[in-house]
C-alpha positions as CSV (number, residue, x, y, z in Angstrom):
1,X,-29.4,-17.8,-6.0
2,X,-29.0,-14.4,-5.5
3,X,-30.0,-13.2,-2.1
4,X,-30.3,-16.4,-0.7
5,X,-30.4,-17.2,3.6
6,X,-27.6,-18.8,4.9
7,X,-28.9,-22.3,3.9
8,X,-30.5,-24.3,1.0
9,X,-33.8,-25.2,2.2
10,X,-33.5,-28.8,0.3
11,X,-34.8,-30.8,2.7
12,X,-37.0,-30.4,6.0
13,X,-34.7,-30.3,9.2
14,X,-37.6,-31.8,11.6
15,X,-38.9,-35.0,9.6
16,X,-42.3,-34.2,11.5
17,X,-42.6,-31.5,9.5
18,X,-42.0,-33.4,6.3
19,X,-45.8,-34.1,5.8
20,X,-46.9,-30.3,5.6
21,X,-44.2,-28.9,4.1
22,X,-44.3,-27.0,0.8
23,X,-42.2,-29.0,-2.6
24,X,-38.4,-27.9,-2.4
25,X,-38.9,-26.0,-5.1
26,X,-41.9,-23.9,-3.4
27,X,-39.9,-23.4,0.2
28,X,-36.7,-21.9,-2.1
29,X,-38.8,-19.4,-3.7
30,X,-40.2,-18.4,0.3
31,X,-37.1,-18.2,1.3
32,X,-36.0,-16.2,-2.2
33,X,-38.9,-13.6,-1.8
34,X,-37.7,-12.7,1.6
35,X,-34.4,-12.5,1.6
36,X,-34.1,-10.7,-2.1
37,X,-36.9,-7.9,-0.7
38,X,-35.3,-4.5,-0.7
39,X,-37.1,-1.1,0.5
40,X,-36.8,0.5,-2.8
41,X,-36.2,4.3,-3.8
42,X,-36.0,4.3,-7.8
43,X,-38.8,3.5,-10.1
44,X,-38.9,3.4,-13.5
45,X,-42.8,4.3,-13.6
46,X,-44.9,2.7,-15.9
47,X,-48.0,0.6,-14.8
48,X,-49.2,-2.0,-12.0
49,X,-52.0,-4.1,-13.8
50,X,-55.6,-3.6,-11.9
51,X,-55.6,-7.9,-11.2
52,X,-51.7,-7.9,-10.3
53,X,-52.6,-5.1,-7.9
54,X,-55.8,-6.9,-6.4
55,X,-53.6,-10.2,-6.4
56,X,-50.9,-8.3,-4.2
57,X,-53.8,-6.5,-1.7
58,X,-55.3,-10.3,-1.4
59,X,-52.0,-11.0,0.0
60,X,-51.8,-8.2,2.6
61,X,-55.4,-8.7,3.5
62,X,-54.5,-12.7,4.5
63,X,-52.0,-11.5,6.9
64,X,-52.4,-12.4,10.1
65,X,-54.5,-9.8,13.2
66,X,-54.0,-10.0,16.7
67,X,-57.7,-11.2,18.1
68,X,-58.9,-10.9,13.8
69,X,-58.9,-7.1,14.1
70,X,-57.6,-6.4,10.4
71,X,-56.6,-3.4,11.1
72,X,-55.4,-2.5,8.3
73,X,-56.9,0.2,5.2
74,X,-55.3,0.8,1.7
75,X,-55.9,4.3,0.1
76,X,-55.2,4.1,-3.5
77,X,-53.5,7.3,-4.4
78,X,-54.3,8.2,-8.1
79,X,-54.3,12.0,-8.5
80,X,-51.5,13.7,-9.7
81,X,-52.3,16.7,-7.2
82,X,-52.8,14.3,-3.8
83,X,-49.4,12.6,-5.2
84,X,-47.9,15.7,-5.3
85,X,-49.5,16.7,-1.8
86,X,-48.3,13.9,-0.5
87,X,-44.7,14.3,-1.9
88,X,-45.0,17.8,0.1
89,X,-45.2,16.6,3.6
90,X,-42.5,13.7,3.0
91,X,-40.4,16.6,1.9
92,X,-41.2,19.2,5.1
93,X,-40.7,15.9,7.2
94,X,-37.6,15.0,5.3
95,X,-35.5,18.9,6.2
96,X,-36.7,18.1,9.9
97,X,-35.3,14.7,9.7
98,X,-32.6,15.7,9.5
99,X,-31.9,18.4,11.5
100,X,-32.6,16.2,14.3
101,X,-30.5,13.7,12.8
102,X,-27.1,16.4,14.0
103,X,-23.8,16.4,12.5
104,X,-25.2,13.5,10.0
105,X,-27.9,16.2,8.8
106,X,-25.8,16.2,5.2
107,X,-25.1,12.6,4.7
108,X,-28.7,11.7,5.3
109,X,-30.1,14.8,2.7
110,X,-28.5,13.4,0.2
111,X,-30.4,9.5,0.1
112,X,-33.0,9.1,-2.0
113,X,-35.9,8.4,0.6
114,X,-39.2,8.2,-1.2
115,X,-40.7,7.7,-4.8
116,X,-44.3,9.1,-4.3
117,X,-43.6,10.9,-7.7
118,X,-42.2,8.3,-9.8
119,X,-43.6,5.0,-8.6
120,X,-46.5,3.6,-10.8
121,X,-48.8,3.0,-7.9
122,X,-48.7,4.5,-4.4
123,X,-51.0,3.2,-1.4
124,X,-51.3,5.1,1.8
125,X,-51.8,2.4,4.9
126,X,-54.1,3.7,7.6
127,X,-55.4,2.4,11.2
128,X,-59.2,2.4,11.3
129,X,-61.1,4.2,13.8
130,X,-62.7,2.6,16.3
131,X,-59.3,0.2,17.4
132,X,-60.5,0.3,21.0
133,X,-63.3,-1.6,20.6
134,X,-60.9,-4.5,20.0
135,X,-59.8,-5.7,22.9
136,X,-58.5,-9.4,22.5
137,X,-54.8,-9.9,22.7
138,X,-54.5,-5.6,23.1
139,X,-55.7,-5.3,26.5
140,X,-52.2,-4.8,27.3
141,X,-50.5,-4.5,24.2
142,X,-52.6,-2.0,22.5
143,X,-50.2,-1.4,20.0
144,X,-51.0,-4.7,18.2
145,X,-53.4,-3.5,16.0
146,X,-50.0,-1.1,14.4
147,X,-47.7,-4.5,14.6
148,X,-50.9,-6.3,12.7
149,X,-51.2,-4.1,9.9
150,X,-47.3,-4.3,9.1
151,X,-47.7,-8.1,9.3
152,X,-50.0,-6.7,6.1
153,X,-47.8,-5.0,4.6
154,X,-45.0,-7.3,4.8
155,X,-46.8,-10.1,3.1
156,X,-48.1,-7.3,0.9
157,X,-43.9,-6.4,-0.2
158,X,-43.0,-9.9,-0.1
159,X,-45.8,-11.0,-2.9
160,X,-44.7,-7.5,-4.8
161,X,-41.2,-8.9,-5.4
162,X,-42.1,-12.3,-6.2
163,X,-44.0,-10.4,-9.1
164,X,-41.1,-8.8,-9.9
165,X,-42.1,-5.2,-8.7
166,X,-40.7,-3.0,-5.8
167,X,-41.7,-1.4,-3.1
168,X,-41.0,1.3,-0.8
169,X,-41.8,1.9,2.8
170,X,-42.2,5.7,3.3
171,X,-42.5,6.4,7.1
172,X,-41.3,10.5,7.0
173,X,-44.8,12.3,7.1
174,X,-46.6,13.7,10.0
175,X,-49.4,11.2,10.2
176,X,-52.4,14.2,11.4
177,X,-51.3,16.1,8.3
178,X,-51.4,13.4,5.8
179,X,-54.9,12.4,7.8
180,X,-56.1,15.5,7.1
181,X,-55.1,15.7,2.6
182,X,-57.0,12.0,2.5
183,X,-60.2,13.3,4.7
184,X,-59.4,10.4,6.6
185,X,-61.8,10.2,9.6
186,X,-61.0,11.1,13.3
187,X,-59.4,8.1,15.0
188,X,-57.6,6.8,12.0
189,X,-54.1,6.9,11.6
190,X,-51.6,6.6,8.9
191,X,-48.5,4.3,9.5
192,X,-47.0,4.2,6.0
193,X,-46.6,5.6,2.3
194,X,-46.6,2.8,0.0
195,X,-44.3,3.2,-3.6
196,X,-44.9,0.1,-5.6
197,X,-44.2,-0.7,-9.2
198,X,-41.7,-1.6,-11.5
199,X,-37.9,-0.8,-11.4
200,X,-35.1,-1.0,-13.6
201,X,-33.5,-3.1,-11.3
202,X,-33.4,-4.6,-7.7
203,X,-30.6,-3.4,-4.8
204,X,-27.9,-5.9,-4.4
205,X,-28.5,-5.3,-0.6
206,X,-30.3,-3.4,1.3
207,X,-29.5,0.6,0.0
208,X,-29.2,2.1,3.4
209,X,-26.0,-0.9,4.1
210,X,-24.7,0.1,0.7
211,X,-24.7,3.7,0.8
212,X,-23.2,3.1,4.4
213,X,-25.6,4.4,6.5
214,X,-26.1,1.1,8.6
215,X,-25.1,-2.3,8.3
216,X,-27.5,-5.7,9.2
217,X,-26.7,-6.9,12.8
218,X,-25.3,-10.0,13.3
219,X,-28.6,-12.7,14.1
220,X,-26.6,-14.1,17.3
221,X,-26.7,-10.5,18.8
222,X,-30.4,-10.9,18.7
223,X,-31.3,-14.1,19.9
224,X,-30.9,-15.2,23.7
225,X,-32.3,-18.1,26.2
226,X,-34.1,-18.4,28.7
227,X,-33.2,-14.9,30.6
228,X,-32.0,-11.4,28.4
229,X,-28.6,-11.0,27.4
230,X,-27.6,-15.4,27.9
231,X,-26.4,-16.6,24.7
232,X,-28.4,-19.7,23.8
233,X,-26.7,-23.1,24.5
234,X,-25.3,-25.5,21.4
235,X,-27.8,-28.7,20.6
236,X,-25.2,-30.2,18.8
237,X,-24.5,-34.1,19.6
238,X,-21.4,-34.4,21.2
């Protein structure tokens, strides 16, 4: 299986588990889905079919909300002249980018970062107004309600490419000037460009790692126990 984790989910590996878990079958296409996702930059345009794309916003909208907020708003963006609007700002963004980025100012102008123009379907992600009001579980991480709405958009991506679509997550834009094209109201904020649709073909790993930009970190840099930084012990049986 292309893609696949480092293991063959075959078989449960807590037996107390065994009773809720999914057939093998089912847990293999999970795990298949999330590790064949790609952020993708080329479309071959075409069409998203209007159930498929309610099917795929029924899976972001099941995603889980810290305190049941839902945070989370789809703008469908269907006109050719917002499209192109929008392809504007990612582009002003995109020059600034990289500028700041320094001496790799060339390498990154020459990715392919966005496919507002050629995707079939393109759905701008906003914040509501009105997020303060919701106060359980962001009294002191207020910042839930953005990690809530990418829980949306994740399950969102990961139901895309089970369909056999991509999708890209466009973050260069400057959120109060793509507010303003939409008439989105004062207090809401967008978080991402959506590109979904169909694509000649998926990445064989993630494009940034191939085109060398960055490489996926090791997992044991990332997990520790107990205190920061301590490497967790081994449960093997002696």
């Amino acid at each position: 299986m292309a893609g696949a984790g480092p293991s063959d989910p075959a078989d449960p590996a807590d037996p107390a588990a065994a009773g809720h878990a999914f057939s093998a079958a089912e847990r293999q296409a999970v795990y298949r889905a999330i590790h064949e996702r790609r952020d993708m930059r080329h479309f071959s345009g075409g069409t998203v079919a209007d159930e498929l794309l309610q099917r795929l916003l029924s899976a972001a909208h099941h995603a889980p909300s810290v305190g049941f907020m839902q945070p989370w708003r789809f703008i469908r963006v269907r006109s050719r002249p917002l499209r192109e609007g929008v392809h504007a700002l990612v582009e002003q963004e995109r020059v600034l980018t990289a500028k700041a980025l320094g001496e790799r100012e060339d390498e990154f102008m020459k990715l392919k970062v966005q496919g507002v123009l050629d995707a079939a379907e393109v759905l701008v992600v906003a914040l509501p107004p009105g997020r303060e009001q919701h106060v359980f579980g962001r009294r002191t991480l207020p910042e839930m309600d953005l990690a809530s709405a990418a829980c949306a958009i994740q399950n969102l991506w990961l139901a895309a490419r089970a369909e056999g679509l991509g999708m890209g997550w466009v973050s260069i834009f400057e959120p109060q000037q793509l507010a303003a094209l939409l008439r989105m109201p004062e207090g809401s904020k967008p978080i991402a460009v959506l590109c979904l649709g169909p694509v000649a073909a998926f990445y064989e790993q993630p494009m940034l790692q191939a085109e060398k930009w960055a490489r996926r970190a090791p997992l044991a840099d990332m997990v520790f126990e107990d205190l920061w930084g301590a490497a967790p012990s081994s449960h093997e049986a002696p």
